[in-house]
C-alpha positions as CSV (number, residue, x, y, z in Angstrom):
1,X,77.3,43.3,44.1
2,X,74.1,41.5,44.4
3,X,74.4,41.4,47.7
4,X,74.9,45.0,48.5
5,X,72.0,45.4,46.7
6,X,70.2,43.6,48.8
7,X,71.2,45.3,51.6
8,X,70.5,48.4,50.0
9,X,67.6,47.4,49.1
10,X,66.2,47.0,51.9
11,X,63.9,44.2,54.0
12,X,60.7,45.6,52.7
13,X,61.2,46.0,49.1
14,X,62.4,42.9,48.8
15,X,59.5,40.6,50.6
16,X,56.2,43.8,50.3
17,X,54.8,41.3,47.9
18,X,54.4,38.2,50.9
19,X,52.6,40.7,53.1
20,X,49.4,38.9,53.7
21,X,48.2,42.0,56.5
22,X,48.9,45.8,56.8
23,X,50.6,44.1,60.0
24,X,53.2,43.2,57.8
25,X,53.7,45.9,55.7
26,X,54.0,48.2,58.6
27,X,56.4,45.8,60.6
28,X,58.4,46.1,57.0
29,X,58.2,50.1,57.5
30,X,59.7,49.7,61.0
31,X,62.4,47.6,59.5
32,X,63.3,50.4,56.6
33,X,62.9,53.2,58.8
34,X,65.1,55.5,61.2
35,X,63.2,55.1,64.3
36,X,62.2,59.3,64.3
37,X,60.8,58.6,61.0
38,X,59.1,56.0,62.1
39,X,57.3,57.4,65.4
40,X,56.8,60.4,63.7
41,X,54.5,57.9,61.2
42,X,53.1,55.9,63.2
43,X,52.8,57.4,66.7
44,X,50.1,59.8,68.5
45,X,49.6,62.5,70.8
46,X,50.0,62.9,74.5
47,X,49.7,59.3,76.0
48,X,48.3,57.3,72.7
49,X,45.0,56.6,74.2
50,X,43.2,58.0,71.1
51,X,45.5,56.1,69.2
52,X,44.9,53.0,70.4
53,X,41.3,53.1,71.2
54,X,40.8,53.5,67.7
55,X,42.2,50.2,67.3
56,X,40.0,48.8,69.8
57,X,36.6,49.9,68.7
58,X,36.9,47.3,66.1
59,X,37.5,44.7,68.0
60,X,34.7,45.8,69.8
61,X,32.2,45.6,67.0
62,X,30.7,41.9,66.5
63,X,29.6,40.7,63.3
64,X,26.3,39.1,62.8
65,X,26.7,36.8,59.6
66,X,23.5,35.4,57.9
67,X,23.8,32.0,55.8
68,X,22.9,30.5,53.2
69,X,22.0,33.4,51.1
70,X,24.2,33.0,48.1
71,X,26.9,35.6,47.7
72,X,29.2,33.9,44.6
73,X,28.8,37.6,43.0
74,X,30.2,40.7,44.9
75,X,30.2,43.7,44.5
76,X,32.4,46.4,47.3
77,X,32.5,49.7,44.6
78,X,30.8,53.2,45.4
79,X,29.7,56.1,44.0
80,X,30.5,58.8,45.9
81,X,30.1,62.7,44.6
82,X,29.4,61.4,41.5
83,X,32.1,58.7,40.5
84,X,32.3,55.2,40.9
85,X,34.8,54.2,43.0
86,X,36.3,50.7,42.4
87,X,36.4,49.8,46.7
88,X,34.8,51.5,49.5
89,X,37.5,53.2,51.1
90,X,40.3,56.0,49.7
91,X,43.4,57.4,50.3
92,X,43.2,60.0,52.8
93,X,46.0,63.1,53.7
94,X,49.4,62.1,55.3
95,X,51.5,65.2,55.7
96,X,55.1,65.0,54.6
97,X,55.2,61.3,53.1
98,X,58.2,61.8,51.2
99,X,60.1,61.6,54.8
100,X,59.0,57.9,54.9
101,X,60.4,57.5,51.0
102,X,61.4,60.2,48.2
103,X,57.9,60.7,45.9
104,X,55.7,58.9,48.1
105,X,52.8,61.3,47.2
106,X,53.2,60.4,43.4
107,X,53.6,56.6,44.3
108,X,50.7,57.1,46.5
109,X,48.6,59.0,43.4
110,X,49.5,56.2,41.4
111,X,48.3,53.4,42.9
112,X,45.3,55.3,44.1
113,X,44.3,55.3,40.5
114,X,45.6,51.9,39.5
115,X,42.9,50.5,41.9
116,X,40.1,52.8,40.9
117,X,40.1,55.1,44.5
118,X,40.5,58.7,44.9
119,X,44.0,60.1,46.0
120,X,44.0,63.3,48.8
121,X,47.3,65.2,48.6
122,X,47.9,67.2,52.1
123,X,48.9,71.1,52.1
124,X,51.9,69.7,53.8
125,X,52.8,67.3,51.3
126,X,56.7,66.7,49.8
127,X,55.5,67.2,46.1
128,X,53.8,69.9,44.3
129,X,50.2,69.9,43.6
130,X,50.9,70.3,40.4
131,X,52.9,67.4,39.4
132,X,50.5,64.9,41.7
133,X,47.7,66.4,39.1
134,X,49.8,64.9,36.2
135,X,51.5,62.2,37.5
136,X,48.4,59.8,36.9
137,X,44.5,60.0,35.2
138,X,42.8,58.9,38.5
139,X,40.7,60.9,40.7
140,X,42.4,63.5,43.4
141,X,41.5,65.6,46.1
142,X,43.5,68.2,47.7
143,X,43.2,68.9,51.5
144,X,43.5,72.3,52.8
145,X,44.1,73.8,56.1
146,X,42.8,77.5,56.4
147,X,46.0,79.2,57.8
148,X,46.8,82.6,59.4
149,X,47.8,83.2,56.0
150,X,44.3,83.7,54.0
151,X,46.2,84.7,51.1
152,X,48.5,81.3,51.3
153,X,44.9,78.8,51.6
154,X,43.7,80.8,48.5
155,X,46.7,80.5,46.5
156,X,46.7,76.7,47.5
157,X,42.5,76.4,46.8
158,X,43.5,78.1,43.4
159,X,46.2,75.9,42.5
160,X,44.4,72.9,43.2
161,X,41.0,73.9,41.1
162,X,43.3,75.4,38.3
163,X,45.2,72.0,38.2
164,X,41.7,69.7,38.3
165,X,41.3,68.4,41.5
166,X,37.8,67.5,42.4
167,X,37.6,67.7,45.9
168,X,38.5,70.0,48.5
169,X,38.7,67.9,52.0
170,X,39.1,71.3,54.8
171,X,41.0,70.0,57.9
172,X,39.3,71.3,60.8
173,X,40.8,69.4,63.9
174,X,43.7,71.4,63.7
175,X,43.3,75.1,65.6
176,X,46.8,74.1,66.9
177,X,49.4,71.3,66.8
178,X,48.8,68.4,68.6
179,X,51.6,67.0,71.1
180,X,53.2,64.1,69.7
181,X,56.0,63.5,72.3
182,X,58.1,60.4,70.7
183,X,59.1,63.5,67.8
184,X,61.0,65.7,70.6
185,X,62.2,62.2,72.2
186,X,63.8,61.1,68.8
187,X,65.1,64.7,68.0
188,X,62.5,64.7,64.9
189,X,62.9,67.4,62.9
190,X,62.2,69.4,59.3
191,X,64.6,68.6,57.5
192,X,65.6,65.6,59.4
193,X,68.9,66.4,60.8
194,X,71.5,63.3,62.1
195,X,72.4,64.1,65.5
196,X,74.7,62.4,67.9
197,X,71.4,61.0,69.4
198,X,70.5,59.8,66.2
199,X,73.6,58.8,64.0
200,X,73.6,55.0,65.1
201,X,70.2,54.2,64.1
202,X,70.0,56.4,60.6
203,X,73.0,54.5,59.6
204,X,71.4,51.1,60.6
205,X,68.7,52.6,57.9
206,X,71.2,52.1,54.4
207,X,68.2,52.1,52.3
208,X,66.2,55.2,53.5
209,X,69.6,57.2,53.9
210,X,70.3,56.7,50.5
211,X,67.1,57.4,49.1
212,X,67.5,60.4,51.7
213,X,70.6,61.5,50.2
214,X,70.0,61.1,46.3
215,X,66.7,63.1,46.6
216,X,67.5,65.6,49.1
217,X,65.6,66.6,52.0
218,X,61.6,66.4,52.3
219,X,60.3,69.6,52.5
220,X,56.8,70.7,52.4
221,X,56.9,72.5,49.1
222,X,53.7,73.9,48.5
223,X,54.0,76.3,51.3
224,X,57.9,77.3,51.4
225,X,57.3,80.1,48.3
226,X,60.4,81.7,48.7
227,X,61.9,80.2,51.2
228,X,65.1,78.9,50.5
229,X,65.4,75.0,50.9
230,X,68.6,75.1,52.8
231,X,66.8,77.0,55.9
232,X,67.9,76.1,59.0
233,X,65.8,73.6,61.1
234,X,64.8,76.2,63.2
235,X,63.6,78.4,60.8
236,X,60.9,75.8,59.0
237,X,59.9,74.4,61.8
238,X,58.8,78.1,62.7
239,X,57.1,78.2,59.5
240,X,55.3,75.4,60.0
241,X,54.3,76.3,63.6
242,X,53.1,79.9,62.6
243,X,50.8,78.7,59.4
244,X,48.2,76.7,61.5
245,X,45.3,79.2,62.9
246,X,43.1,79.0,66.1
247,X,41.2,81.6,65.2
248,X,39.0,79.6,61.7
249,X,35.7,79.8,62.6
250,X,32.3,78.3,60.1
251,X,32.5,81.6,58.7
252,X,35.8,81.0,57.3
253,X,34.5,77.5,55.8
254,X,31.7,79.3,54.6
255,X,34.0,81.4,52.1
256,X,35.9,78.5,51.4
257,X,32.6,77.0,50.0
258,X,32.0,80.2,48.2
259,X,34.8,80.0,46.5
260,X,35.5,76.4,45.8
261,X,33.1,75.6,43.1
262,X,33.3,71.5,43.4
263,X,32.8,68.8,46.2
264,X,33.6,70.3,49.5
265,X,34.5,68.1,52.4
266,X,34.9,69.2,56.0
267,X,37.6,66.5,58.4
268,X,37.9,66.2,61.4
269,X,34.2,66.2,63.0
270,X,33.2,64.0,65.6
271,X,30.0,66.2,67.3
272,X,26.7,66.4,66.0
273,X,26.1,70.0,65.8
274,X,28.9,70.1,63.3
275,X,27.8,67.7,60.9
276,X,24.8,70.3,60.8
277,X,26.8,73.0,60.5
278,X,28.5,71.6,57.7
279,X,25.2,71.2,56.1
280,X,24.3,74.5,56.7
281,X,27.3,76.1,54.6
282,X,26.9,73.6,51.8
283,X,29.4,71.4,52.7
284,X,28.9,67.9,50.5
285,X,30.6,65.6,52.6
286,X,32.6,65.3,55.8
287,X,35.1,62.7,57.4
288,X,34.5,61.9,61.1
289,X,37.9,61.6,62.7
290,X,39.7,62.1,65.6
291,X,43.1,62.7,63.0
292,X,44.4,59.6,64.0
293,X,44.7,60.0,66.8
294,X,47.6,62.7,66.7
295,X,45.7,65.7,68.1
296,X,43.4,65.8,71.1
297,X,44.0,62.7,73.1
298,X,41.5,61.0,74.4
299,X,38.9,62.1,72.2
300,X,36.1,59.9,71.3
301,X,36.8,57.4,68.6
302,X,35.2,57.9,65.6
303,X,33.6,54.8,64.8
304,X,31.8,55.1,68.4
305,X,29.8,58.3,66.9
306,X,29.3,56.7,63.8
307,X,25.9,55.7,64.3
308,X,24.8,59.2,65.9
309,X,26.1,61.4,63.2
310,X,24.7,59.0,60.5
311,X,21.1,59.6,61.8
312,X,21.8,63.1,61.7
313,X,23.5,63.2,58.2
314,X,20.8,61.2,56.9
315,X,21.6,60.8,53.4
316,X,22.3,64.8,53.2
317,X,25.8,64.5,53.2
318,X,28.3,61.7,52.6
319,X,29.6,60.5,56.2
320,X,33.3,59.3,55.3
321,X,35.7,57.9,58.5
322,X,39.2,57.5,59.3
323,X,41.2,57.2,62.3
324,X,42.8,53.3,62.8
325,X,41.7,51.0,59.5
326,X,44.3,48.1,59.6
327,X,41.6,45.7,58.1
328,X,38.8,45.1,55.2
329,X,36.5,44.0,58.2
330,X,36.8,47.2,59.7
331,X,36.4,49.1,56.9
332,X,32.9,47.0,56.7
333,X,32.0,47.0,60.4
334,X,32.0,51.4,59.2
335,X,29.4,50.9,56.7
336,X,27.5,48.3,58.5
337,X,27.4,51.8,61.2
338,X,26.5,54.3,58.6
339,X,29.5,55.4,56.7
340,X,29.3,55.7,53.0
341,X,33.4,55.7,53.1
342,X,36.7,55.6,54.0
343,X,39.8,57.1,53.9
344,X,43.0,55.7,54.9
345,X,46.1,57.2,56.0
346,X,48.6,54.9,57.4
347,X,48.1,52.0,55.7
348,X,48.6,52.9,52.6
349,X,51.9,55.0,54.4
350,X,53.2,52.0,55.5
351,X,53.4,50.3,52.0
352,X,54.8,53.4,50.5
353,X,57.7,53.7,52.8
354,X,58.1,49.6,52.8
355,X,58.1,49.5,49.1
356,X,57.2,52.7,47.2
357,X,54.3,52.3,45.1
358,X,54.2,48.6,44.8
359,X,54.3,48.6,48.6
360,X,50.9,51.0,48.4
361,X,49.4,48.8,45.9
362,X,50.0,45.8,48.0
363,X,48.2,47.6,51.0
364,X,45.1,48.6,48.6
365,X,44.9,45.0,46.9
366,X,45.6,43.2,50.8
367,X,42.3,45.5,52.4
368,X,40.3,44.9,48.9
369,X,40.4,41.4,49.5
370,X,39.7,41.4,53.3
371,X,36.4,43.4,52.1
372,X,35.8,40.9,49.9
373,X,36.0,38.0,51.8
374,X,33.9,39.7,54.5
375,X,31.2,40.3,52.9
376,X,30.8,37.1,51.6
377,X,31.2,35.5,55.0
378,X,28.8,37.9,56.3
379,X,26.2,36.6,53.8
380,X,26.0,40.1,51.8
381,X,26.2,40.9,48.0
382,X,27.8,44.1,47.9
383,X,28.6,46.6,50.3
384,X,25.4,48.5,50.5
385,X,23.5,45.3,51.4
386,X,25.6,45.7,54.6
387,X,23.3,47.2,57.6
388,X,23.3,47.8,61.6
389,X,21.7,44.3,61.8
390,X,24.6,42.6,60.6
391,X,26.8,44.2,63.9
392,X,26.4,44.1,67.5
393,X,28.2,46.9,69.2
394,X,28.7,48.1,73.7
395,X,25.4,49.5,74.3
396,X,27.2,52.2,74.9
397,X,27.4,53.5,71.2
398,X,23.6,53.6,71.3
399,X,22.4,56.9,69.2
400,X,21.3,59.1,72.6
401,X,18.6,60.0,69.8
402,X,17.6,60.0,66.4
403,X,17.8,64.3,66.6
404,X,21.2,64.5,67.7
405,X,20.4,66.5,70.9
406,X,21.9,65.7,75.0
């Protein structure tokens, strides 16, 4: 019996705890995973180049260490919109988690708050927002997409505030969906379906088909209302097609902020005139990212217009980054370029589906001590002694100038 378990269990829940990088956690989500889930995870749009040249910044970025300066006492917290968060980064938005593994979101939440970080739950996520709210004390923001259905982003801003969420992260990358061309390739769909194309490798999968199986398909439930959960394929993935919107403009963000009486953060800006547009409709924060990736290819990296849009932000509204954060060092080399903080997404996604929430914990405490360790090797006491003098960076990143302007 112990052995079926085993194999049940699965490569990843069993060794999640000798992960010593994300590396590993996300070579232990490979392992678990059907390979449609998988891609769908970890993959990008069009040809990948966003994708991976968010990897590559980093490597880009040089550190600068000073010596001797005594650094037995660190401290990496933050306080951000007015709580103190135990590490500099968060958990950011991953649509549909609970394909990678049955209550990722809550397992998510949970170890979010275990480690003293906010949790974001997306719009498209496989648990209500109401039982993330109460599924743990720690902090929790809610992202929102303005659809074509006004009525639907109220209902969901509404349900959010009512259920004490204190931030509201608008994703604004998203007029459209991006092309992510290993989801047709794999047949990927919503529900997953097995096909012919598919059958061999989900049933090389035991442990995700079971948990697939006992917990029924993952379906993004805060937008199906009515909808009856045994929908054809066909018919959600319409649904999910006709809710995104290329008409939002600021004026649409600009109600949202009317309405949404607590932090308000805008995602998905990469372009100086936005960050100013943001500040202009009372926006308190926004997250500069390229969305991983998975959207418009080839657009710039975010950390490579870190240092612009922080001289233009300039302490008037939190800059926060995603987009590619394997690493504590890379989450350092973002401060060290003016962000005040991070959000992850598929980190923390890989523990979850290699593990569940110890998996997500492992991911949190494995980037924690990378931070750690940097800064103390960098010669800095806690993560705001961390400045542009302790990186060298392509000339290329150079702020064109300190107003923002071509």
């Amino acid at each position: 019996m112990n052995g079926w378990l085993s194999v049940l269990q699965g490569p990843g829940q069993a060794n999640h705890q000798r992960a010593v990088a994300v590396a590993d956690l996300r070579e232990a989500a490979r392992r678990r995973l059907p390979r449609a889930v998988f891609d769908f995870i970890d993959g990008g749009a069009d040809d990948e180049v966003a994708l991976h040249q968010n990897r590559a910044a980093f490597n880009d970025v040089r550190f600068r260490q000073r010596v001797l300066v005594g650094t037995t006492k660190r401290d990496q917290s933050v306080e951000l919109f007015g709580r103190r968060w135990s590490a500099p980064f968060a958990i950011g938005p991953t649509g549909l988690a609970g394909m990678a593994r049955p209550g990722a979101e809550l397992a998510l939440a949970r170890a979010a708050a275990a480690a003293g970080v906010p949790f974001t739950l997306s719009s498209f996520a496989c648990a209500t927002i109401e039982d993330v709210a109460a599924c743990s004390p720690g902090p929790k923001w809610f992202q929102l997409y303005i659809f074509r259905d006004r009525g639907l982003s109220r209902e969901l801003l509404g349900r959010a505030l009512a259920a004490g969420y204190q931030a509201l992260v608008v994703t604004a990358d998203c007029p459209v969906s991006g092309k992510r061309e290993r989801d047709p390739r794999n047949h990927f769909s919503i529900p997953m379906r097995v096909t012919p194309r598919n059958a061999a490798d989900v049933l090389r999968r035991p442990a995700w088909l079971l948990d697939a199986l006992r917990a029924g398909p993952p379906l993004p439930v805060n937008l199906l209302g009515g909808v009856d959960k045994r929908a054809d394929t066909r018919s959600l993935a319409q649904l999910a097609a006709e809710l995104l919107d290329s008409s939002v403009t600021w004026e649409d963000v600009a109600e949202i902020r009317r309405a949404w009486p607590k932090t308000l953060i805008i995602k998905g800006v990469l372009a100086a005139e936005d960050v100013r547009r943001a500040a202009t409709i009372g926006a308190d924060g926004v997250v500069v990212s390229n969305h991983g990736g998975r959207q418009l290819d080839t657009a710039l990296t975010p950390l490579t217009v870190l240092p612009e849009l922080a001289a233009i932000a300039n302490g008037h509204l939190a800059l926060l980054c995603d987009s590619g954060f394997r690493r504590g060092a890379d989450v350092v080399k973002a401060f060290a370029l003016g962000a005040n903080g991070v959000l992850l997404g598929r980190a923390t996604l890989y523990g979850v589906a290699a593990a569940g929430q110890s998996g997500a914990s492992r991911a949190l405490a494995i980037l924690g001590d990378e931070v750690d360790r940097a800064l103390a090797l960098l010669g800095c006491r806690s993560i705001h002694d961390v400045s542009p003098d302790h990186v060298a960076m392509p000339a290329s990143w150079s702020v064109r100038n300190q107003t923002g302007t071509d």
